[in-house]
N, CA, C and O atoms as a Tinker XYZ file with bonds, in Angstrom:
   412  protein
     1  N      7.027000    0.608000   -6.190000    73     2
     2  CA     7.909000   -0.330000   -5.520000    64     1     3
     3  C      7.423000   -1.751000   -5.851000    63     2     4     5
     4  O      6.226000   -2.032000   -5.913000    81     3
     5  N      8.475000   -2.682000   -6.072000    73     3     6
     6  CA     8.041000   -3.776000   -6.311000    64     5     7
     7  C      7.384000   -4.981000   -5.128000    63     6     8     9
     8  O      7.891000   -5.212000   -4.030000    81     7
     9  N      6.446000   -5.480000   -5.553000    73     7    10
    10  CA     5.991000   -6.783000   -4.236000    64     9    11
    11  C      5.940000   -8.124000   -4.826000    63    10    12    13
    12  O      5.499000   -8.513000   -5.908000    81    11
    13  N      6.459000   -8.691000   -3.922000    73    11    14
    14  CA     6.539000  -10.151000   -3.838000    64    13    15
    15  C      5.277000  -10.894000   -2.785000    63    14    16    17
    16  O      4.750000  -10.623000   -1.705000    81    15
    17  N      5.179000  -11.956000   -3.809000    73    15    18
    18  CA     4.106000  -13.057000   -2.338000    64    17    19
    19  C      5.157000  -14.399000   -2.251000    63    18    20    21
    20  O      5.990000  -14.547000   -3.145000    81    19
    21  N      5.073000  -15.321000   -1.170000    73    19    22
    22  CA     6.272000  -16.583000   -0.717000    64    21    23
    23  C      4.298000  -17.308000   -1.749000    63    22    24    25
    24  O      3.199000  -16.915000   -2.139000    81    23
    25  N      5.244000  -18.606000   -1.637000    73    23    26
    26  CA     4.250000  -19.918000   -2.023000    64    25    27
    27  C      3.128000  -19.608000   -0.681000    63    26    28    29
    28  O      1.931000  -19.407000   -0.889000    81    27
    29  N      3.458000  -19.609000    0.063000    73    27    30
    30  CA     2.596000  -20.127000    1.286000    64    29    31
    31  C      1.033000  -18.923000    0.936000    63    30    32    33
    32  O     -0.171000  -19.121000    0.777000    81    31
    33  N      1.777000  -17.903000    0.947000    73    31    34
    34  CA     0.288000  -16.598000    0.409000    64    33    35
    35  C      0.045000  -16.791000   -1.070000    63    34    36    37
    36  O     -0.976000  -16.184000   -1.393000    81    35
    37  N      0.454000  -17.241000   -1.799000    73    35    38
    38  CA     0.005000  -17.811000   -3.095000    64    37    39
    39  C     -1.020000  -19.145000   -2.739000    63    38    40    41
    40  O     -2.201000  -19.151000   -3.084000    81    39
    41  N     -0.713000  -19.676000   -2.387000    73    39    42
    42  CA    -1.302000  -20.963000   -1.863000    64    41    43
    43  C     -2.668000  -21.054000   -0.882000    63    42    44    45
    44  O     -3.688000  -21.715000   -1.079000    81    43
    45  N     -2.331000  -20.146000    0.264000    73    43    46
    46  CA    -3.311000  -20.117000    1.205000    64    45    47
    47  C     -4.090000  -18.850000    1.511000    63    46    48    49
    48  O     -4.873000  -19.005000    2.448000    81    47
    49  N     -4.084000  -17.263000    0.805000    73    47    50
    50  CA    -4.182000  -16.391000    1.107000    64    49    51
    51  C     -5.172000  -16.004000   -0.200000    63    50    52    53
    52  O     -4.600000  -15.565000   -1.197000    81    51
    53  N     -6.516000  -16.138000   -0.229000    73    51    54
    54  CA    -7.622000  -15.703000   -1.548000    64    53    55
    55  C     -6.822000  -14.249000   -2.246000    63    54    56    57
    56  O     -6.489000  -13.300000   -1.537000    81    55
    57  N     -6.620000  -14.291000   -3.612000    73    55    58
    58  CA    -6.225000  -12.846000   -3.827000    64    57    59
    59  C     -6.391000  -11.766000   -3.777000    63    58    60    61
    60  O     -5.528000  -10.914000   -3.985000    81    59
    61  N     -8.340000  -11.433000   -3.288000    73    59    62
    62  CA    -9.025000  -10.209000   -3.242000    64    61    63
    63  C     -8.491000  -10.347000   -1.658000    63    62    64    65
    64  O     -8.669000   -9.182000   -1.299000    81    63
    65  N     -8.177000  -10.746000   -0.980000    73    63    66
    66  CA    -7.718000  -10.591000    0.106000    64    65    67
    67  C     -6.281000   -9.726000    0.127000    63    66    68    69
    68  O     -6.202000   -8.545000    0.463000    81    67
    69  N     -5.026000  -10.672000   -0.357000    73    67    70
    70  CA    -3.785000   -9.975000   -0.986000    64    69    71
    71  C     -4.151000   -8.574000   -1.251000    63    70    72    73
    72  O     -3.873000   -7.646000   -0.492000    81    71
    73  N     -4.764000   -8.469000   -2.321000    73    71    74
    74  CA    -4.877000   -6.799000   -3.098000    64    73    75
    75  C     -5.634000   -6.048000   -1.754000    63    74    76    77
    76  O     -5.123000   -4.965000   -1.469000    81    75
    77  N     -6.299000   -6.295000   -1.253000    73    75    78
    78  CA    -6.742000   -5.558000    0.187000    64    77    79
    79  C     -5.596000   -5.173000    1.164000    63    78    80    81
    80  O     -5.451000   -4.068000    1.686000    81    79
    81  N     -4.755000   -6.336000    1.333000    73    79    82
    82  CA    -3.666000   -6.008000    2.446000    64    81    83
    83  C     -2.668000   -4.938000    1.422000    63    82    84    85
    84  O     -2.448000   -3.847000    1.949000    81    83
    85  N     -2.430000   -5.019000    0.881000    73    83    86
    86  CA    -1.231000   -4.703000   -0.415000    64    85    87
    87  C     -2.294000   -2.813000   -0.168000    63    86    88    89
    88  O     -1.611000   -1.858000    0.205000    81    87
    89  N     -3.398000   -2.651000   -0.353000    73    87    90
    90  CA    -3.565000   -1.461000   -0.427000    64    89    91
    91  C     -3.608000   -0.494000    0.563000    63    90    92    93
    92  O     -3.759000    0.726000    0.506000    81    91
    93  N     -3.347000   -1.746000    2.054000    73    91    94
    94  CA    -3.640000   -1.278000    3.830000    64    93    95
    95  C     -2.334000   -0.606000    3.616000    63    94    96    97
    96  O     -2.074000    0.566000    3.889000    81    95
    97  N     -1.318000   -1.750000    2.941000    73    95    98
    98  CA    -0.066000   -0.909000    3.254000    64    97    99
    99  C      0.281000    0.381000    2.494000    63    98   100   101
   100  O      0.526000    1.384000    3.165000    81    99
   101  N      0.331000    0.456000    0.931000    73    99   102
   102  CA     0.203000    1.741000    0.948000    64   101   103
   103  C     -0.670000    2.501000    1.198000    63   102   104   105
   104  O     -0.386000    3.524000    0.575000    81   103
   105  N     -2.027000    2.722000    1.994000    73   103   106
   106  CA    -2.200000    3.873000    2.567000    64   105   107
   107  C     -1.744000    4.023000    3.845000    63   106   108   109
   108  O     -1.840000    5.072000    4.482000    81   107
   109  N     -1.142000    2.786000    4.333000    73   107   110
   110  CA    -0.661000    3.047000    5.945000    64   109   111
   111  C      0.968000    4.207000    5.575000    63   110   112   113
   112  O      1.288000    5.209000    6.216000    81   111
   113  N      1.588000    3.695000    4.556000    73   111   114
   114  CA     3.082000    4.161000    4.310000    64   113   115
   115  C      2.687000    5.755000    3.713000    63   114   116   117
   116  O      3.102000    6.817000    4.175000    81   115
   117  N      2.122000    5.637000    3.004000    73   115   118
   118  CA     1.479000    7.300000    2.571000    64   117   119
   119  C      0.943000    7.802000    3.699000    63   118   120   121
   120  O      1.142000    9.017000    3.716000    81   119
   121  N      0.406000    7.466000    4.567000    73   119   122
   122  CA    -0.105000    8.477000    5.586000    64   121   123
   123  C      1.419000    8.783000    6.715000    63   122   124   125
   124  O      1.789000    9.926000    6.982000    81   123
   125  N      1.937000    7.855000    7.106000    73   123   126
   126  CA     3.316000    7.985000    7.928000    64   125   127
   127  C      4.083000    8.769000    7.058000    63   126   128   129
   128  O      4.476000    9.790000    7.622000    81   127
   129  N      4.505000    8.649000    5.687000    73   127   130
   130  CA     5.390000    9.685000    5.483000    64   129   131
   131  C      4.944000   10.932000    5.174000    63   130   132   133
   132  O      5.659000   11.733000    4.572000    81   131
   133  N      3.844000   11.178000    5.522000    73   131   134
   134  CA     3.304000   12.839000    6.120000    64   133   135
   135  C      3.630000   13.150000    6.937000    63   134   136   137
   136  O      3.820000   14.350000    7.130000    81   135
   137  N      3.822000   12.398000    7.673000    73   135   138
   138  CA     4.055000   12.615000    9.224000    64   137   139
   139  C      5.198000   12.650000    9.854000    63   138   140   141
   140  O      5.428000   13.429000   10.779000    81   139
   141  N      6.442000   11.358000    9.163000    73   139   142
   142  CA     7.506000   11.584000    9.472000    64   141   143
   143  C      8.004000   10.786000    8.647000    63   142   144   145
   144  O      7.420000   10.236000    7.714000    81   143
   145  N      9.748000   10.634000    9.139000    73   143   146
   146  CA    10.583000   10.019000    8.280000    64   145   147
   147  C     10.288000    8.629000    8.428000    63   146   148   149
   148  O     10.357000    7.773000    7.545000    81   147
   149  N      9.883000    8.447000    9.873000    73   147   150
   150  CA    10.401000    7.017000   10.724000    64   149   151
   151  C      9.434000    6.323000   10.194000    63   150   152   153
   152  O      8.352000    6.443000   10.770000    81   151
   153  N      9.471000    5.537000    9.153000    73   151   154
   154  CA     8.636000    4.438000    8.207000    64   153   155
   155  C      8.967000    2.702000    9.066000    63   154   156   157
   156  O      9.999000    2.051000    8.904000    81   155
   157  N      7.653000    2.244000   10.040000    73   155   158
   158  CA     7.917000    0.903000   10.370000    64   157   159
   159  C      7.622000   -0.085000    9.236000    63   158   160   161
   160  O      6.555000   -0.305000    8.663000    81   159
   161  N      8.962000   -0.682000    9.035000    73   159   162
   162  CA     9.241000   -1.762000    8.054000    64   161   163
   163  C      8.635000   -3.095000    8.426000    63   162   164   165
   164  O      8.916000   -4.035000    7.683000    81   163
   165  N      7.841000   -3.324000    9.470000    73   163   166
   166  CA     6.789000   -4.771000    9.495000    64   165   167
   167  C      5.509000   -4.158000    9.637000    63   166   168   169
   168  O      5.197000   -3.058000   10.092000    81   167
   169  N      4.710000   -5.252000    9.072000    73   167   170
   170  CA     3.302000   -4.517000    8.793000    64   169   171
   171  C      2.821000   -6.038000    9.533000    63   170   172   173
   172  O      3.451000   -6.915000    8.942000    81   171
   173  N      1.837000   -6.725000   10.726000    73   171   174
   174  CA     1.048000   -7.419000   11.133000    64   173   175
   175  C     -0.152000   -7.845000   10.701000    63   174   176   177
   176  O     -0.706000   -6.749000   10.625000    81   175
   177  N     -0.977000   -8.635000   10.355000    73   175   178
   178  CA    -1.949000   -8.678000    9.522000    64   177   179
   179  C     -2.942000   -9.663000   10.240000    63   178   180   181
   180  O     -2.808000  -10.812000    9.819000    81   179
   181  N     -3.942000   -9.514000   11.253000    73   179   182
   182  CA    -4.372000  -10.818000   12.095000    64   181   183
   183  C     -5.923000  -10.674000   11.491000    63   182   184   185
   184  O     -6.318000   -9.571000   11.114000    81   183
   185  N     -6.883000  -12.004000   11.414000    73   183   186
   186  CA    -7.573000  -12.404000   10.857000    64   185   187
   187  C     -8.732000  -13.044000   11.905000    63   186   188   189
   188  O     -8.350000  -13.682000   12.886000    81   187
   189  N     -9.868000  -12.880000   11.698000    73   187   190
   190  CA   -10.859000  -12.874000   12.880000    64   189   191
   191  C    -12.499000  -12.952000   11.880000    63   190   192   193
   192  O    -13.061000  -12.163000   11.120000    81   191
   193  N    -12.782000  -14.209000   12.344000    73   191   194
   194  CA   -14.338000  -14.366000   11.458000    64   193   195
   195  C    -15.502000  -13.601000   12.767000    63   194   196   197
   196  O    -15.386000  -14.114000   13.880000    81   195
   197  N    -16.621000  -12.378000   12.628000    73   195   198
   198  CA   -16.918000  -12.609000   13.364000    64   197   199
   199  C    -18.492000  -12.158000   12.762000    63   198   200   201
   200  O    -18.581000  -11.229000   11.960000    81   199
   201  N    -19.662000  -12.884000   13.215000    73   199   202
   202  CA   -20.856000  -12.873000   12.429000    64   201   203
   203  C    -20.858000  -13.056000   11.130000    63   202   204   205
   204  O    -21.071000  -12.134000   10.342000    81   203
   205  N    -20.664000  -14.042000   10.843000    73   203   206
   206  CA   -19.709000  -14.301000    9.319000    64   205   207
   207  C    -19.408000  -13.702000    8.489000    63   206   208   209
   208  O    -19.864000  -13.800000    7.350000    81   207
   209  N    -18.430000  -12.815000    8.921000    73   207   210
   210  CA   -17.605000  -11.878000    7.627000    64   209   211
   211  C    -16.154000  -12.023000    8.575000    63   210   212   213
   212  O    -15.921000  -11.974000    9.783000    81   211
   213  N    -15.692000  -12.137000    7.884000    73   211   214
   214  CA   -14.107000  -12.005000    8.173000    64   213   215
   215  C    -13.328000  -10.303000    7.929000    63   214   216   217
   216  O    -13.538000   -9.470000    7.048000    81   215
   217  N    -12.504000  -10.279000    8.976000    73   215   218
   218  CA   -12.238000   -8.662000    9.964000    64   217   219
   219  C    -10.509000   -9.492000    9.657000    63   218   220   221
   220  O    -10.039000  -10.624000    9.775000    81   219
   221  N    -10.001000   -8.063000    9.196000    73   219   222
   222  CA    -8.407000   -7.782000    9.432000    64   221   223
   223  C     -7.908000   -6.764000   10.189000    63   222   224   225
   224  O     -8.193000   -5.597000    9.919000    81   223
   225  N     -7.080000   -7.102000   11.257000    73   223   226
   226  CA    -6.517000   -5.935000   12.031000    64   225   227
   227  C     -5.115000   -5.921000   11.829000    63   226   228   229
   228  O     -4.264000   -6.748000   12.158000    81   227
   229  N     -4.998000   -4.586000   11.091000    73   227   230
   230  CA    -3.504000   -4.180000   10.721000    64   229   231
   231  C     -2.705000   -3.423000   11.919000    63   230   232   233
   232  O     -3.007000   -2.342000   12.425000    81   231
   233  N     -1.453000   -4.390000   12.288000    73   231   234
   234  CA    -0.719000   -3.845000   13.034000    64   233   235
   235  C      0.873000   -3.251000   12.970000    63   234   236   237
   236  O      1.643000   -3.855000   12.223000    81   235
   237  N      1.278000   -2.331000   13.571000    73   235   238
   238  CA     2.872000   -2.210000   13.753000    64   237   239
   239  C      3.125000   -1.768000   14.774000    63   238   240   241
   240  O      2.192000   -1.570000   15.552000    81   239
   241  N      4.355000   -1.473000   15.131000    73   239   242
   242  CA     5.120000   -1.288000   16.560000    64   241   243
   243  C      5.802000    0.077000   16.717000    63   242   244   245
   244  O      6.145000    0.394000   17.857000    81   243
   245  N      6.005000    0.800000   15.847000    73   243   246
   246  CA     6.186000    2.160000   15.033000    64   245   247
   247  C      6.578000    2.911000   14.050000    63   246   248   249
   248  O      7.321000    2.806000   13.075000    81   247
   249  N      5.554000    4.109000   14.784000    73   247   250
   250  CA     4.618000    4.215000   15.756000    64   249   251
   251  C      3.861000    3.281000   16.172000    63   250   252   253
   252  O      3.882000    2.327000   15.394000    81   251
   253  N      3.235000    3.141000   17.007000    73   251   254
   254  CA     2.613000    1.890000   17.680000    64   253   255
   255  C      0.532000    2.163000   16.997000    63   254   256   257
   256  O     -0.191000    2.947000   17.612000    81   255
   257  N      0.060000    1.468000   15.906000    73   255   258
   258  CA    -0.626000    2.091000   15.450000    64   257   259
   259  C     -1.908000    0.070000   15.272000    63   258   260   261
   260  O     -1.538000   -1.101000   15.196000    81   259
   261  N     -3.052000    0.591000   15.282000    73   259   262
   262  CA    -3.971000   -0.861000   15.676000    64   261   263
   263  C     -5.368000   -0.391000   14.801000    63   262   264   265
   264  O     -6.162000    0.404000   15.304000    81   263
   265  N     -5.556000   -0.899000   13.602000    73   263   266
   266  CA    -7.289000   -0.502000   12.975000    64   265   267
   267  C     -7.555000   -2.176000   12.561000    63   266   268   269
   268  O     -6.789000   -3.129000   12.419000    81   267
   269  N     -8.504000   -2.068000   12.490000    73   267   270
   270  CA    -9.932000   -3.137000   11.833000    64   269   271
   271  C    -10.315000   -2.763000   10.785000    63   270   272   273
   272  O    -10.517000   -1.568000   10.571000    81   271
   273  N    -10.451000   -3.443000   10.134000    73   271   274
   274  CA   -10.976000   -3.235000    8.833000    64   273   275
   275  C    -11.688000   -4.485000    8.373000    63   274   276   277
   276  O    -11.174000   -5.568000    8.655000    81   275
   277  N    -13.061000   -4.437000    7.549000    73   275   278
   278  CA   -13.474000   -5.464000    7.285000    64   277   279
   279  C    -13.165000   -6.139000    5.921000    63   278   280   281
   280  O    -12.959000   -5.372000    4.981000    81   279
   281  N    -13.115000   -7.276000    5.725000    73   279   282
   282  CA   -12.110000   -7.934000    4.751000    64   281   283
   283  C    -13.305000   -8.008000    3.296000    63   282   284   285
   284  O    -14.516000   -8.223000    3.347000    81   283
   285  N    -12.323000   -7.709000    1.909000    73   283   286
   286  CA   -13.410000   -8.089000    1.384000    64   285   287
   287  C    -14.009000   -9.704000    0.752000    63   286   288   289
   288  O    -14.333000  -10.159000   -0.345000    81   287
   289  N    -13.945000  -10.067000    1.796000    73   287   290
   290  CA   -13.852000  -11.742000    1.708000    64   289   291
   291  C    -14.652000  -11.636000    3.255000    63   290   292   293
   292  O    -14.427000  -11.082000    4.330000    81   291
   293  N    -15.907000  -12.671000    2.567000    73   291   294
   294  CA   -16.547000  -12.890000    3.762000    64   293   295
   295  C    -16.384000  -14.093000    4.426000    63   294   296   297
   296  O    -16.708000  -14.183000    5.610000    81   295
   297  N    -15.699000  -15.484000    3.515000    73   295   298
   298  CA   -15.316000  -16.721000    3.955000    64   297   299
   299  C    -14.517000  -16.556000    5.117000    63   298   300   301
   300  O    -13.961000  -15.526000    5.498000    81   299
   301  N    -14.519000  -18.103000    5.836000    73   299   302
   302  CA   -13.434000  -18.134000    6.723000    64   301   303
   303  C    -11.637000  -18.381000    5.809000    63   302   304   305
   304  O    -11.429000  -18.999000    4.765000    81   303
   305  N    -10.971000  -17.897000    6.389000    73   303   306
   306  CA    -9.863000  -18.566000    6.312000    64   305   307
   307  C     -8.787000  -19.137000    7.051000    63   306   308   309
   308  O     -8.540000  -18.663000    8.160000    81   307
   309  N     -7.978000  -20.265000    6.521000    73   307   310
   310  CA    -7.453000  -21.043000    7.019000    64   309   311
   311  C     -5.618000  -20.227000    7.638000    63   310   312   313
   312  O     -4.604000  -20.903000    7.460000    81   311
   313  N     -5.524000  -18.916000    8.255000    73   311   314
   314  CA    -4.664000  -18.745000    8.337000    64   313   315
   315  C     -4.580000  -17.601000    9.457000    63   314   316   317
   316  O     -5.153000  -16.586000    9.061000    81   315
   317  N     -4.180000  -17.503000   10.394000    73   315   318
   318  CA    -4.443000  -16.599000   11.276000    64   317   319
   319  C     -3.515000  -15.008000   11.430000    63   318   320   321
   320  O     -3.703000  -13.998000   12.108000    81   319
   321  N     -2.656000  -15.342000   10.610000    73   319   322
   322  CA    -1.823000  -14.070000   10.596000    64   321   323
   323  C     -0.666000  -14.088000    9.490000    63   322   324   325
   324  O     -0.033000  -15.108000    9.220000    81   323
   325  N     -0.427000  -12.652000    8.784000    73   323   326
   326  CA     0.086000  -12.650000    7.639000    64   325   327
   327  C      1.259000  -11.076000    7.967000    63   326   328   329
   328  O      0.934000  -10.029000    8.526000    81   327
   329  N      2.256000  -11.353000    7.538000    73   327   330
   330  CA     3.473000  -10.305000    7.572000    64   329   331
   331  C      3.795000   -9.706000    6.404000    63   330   332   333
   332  O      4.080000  -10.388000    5.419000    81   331
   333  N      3.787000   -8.372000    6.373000    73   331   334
   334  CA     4.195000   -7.522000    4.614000    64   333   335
   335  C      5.281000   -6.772000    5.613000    63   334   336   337
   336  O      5.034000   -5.864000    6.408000    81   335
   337  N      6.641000   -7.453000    5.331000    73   335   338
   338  CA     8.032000   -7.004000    5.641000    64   337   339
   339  C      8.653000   -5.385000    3.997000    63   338   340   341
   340  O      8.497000   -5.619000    2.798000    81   339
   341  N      9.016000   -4.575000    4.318000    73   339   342
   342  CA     9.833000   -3.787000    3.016000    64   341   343
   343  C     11.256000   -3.674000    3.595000    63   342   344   345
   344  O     11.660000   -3.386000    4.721000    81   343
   345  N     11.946000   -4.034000    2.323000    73   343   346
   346  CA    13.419000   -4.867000    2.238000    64   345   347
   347  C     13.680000   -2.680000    2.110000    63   346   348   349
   348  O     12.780000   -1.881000    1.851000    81   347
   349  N     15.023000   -2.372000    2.371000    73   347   350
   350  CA    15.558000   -1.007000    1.288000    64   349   351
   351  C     16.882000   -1.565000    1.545000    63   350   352   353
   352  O     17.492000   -1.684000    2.607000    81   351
   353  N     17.265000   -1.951000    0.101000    73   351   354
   354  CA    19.181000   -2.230000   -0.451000    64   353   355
   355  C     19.325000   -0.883000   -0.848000    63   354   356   357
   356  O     18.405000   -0.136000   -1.183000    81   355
   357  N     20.737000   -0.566000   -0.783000    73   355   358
   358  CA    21.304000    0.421000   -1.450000    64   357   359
   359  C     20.395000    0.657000   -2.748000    63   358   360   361
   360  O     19.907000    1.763000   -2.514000    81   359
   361  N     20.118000    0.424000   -3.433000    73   359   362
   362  CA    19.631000    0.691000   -5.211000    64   361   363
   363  C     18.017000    0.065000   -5.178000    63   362   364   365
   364  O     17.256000    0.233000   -6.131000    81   363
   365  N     17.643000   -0.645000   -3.995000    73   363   366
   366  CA    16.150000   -1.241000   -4.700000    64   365   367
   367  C     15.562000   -1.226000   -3.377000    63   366   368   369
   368  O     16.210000   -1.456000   -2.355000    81   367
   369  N     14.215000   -0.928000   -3.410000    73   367   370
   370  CA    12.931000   -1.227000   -2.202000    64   369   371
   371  C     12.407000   -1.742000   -2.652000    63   370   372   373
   372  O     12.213000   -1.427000   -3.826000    81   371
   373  N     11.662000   -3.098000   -2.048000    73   371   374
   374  CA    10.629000   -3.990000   -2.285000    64   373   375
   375  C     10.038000   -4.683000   -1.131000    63   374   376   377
   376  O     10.709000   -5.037000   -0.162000    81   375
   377  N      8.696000   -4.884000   -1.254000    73   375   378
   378  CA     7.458000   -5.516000   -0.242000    64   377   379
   379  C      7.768000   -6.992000   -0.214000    63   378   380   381
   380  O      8.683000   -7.365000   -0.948000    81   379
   381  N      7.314000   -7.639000    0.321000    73   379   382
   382  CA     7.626000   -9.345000    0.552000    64   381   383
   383  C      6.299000   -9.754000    1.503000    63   382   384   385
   384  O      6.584000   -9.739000    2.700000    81   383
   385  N      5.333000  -10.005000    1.298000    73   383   386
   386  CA     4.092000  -10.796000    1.717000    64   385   387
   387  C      4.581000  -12.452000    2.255000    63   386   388   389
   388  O      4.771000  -13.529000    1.690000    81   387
   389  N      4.640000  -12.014000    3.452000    73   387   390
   390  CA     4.771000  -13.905000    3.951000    64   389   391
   391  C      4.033000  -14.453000    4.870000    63   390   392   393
   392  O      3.210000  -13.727000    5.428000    81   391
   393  N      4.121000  -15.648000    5.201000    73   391   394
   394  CA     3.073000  -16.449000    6.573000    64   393   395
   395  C      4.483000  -16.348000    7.668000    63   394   396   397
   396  O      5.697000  -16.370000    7.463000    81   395
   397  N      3.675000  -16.233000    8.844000    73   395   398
   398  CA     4.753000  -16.462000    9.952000    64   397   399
   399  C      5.723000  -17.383000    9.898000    63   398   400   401
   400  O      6.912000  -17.229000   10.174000    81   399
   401  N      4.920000  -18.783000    9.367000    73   399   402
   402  CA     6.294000  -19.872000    9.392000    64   401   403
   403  C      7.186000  -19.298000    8.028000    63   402   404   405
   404  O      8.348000  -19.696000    8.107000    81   403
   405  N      7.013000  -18.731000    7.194000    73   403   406
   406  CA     8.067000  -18.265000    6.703000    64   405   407
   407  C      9.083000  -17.301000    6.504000    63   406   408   409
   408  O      9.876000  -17.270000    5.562000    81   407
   409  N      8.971000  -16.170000    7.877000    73   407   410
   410  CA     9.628000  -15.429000    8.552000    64   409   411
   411  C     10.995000  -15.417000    8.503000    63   410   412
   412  O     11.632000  -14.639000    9.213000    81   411
């Protein structure tokens, strides 16, 4: 499936970071469609420095599902939360990586 990033995660989002979230989601979407049909199309992404390494907690609403994971980026960053929306048109599925203000 194809993915997109907006300027704003090009801009403000380190890329070993990107390729980390990008891989939360497909193993989050591979493990749900074991499980069922019902695939949640927003993925939450919140960001937390703590003993200096920086922690991502991947969220959705459903199933209603909450992990930590430690980032592989130990810097701080300048952004507190990141959205991986999947579009399905008739003929095409694709990922879209954005910042809240560009929602």
């Amino acid at each position: 499936m194809e993915r997109y990033i907006t300027r704003g995660i090009a801009s403000k989002l380190p890329q070993i970071v990107q390729l980390q979230i990008w891989k939360l989601v497909s193993l989050r979407e591979e493990e749900l469609s074991m499980e069922s049909d019902d695939i949640d199309y927003f993925h939450i992404f919140q960001f937390n420095m703590y003993n200096d390494q920086l922690y991502i907690k991947h969220k959705q609403e459903r199933p209603e599902y909450a992990k930590i994971h430690k980032a592989n980026c130990q810097k701080a960053i300048n952004i507190s939360k990141v959205y991986v929306t999947r579009e399905d048109d008739v003929d095409l599925s694709y990922y879209v990586m954005l910042l809240p203000e560009e929602y």
